[in-house]
C-alpha positions as CSV (number, residue, x, y, z in Angstrom):
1,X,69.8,-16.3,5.2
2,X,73.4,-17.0,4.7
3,X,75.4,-19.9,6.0
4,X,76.1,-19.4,9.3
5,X,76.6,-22.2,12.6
6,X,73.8,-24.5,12.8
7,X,72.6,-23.7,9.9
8,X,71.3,-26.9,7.5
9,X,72.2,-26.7,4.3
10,X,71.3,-28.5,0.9
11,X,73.7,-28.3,-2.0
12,X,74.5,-30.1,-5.0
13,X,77.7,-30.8,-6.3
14,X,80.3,-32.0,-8.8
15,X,83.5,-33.4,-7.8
16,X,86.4,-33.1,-10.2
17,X,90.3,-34.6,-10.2
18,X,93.1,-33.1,-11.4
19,X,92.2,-33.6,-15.0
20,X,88.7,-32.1,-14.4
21,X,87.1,-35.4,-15.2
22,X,84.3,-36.2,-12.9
23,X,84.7,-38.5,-9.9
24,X,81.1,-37.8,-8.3
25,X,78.4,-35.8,-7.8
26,X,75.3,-35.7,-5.3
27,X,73.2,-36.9,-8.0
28,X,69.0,-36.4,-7.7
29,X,69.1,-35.8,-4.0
30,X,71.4,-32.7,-2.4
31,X,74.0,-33.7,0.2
32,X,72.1,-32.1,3.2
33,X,74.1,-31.0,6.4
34,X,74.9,-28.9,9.7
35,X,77.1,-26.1,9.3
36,X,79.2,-25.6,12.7
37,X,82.1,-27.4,12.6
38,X,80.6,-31.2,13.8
39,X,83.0,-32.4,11.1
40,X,79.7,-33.4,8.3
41,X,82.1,-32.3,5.9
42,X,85.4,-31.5,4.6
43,X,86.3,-28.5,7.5
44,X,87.9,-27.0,4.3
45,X,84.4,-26.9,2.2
46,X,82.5,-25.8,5.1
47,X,85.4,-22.6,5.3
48,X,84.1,-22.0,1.5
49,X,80.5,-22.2,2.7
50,X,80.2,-20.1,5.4
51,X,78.4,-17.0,4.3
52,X,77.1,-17.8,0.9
53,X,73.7,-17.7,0.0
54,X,71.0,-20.0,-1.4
55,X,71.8,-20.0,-5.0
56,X,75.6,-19.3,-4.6
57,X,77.6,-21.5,-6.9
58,X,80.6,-22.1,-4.9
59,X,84.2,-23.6,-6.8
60,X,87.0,-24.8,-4.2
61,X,90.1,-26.5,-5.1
62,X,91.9,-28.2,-2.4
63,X,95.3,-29.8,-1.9
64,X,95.2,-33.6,-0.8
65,X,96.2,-32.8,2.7
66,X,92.5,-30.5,2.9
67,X,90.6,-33.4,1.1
68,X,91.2,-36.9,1.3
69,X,94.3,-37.1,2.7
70,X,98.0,-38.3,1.2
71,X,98.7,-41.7,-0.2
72,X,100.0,-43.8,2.9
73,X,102.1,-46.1,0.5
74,X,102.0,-49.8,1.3
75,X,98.9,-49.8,3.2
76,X,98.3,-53.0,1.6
77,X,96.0,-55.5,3.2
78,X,94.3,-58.5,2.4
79,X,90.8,-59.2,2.7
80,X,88.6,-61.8,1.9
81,X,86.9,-61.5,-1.1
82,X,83.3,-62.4,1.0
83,X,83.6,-59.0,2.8
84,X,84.0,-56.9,-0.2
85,X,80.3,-55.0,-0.6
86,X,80.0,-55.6,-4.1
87,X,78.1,-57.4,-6.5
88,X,80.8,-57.9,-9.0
89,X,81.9,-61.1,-9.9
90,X,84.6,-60.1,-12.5
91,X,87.3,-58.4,-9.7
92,X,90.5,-56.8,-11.5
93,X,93.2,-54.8,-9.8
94,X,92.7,-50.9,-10.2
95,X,89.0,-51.2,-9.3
96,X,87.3,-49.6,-6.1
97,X,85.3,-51.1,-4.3
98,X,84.0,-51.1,-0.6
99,X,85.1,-53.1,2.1
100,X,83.3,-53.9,5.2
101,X,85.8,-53.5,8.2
102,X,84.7,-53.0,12.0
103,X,84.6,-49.5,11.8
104,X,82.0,-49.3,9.1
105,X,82.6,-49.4,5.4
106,X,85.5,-48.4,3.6
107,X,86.5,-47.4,0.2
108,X,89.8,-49.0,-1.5
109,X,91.1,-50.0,-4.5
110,X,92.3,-53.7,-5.9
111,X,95.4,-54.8,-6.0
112,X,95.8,-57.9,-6.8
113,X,92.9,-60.6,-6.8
114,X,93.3,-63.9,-5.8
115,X,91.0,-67.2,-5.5
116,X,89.5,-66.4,-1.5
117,X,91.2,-62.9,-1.0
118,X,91.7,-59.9,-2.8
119,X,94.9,-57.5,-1.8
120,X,94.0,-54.3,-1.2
121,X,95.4,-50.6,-0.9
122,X,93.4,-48.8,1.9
123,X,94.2,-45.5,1.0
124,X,91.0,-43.4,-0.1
125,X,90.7,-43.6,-4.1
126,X,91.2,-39.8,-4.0
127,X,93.7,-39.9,-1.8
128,X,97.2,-37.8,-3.1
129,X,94.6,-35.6,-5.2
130,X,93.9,-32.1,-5.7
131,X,90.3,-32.2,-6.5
132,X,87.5,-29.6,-7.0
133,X,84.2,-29.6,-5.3
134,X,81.4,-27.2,-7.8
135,X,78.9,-27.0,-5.4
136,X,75.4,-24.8,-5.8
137,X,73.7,-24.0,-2.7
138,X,70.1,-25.4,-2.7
139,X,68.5,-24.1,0.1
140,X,69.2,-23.3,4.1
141,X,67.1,-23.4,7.6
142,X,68.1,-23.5,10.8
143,X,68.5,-27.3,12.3
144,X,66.2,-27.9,14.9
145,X,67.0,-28.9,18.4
146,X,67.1,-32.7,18.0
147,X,69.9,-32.0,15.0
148,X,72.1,-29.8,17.7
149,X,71.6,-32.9,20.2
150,X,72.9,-35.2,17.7
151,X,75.4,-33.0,16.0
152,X,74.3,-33.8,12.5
153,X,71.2,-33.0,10.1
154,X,68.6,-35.7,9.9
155,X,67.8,-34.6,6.1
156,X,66.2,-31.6,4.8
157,X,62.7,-32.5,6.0
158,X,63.7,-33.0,10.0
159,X,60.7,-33.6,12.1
160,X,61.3,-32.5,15.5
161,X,59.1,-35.5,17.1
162,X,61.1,-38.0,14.9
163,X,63.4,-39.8,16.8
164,X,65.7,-43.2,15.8
């Protein structure tokens, strides 16, 4: 059954810079999600994915603008180092690390540490890059009428009477 709208699909995949080194990948568990445009994923990845197949071992390269956005430059801020979600105690400018903020956790990168606060650039760590998603298509089902309610998948083995 290929990928088609509200469709839930499990894939695994590798996520590579601009020097092909690795930056992430889905790890033991497939990223599960709805196909159909509720933004779950890069619009530009699910573009690749529509049609393919279980099995399909899909490559896309996209351009920062398609990915995760284009260095804002200066959007510096300072945080205190008690709302950084991280258990490192040795902080050095050039790490990433996660921030709590009031719209959820964030990602950013260290710019200078000091004793209470840490400066920090809030532009995504993959911001500015072309990277490449490798991703192999696990497995697909149709999503079940609680996932279309709530406009996302609630993991590969969705039980209709579940509810949270």
């Amino acid at each position: 059954m290929p990928i088609s709208k509200n469709k839930v699909v499990a894939f695994q995949y590798v996520l590579t810079d601009e020097e092909g080194k690795k930056v992430e990948d889905s790890g033991d568990e497939p990223m599960v999600y709805l196909h159909g445009g509720y933004r779950n994923l890069l619009p530009a990845l699910e573009t690749a994915l529509e049609g393919r197949d279980k099995g399909d071992l899909v490559s896309v390269t996209l351009p920062p603008e398609q990915a995760y956005g284009l260095r804002v430059e200066d959007s510096v801020q300072r945080v205190p180092i008690k709302h950084l979600l991280t258990r490192e105690k040795r902080l050095r400018p050039g790490m990433a690390v996660r921030v709590n903020t009031k719209d959820g956790p964030r990602d950013v990168v260290i710019t200078k540490v000091g004793k209470f606060n840490v400066d920090v650039d809030t532009n995504h760590p993959l911001a500015g890059k072309t990277v490449t998603f490798n991703i192999e298509v696990k497995d697909i089902r149709d999503a079940v009428q609680e996932e279309l309610r709530h406009g996302h998948s609630h993991g590969w083995d969705a039980d209709p009477h579940h509810h949270h």
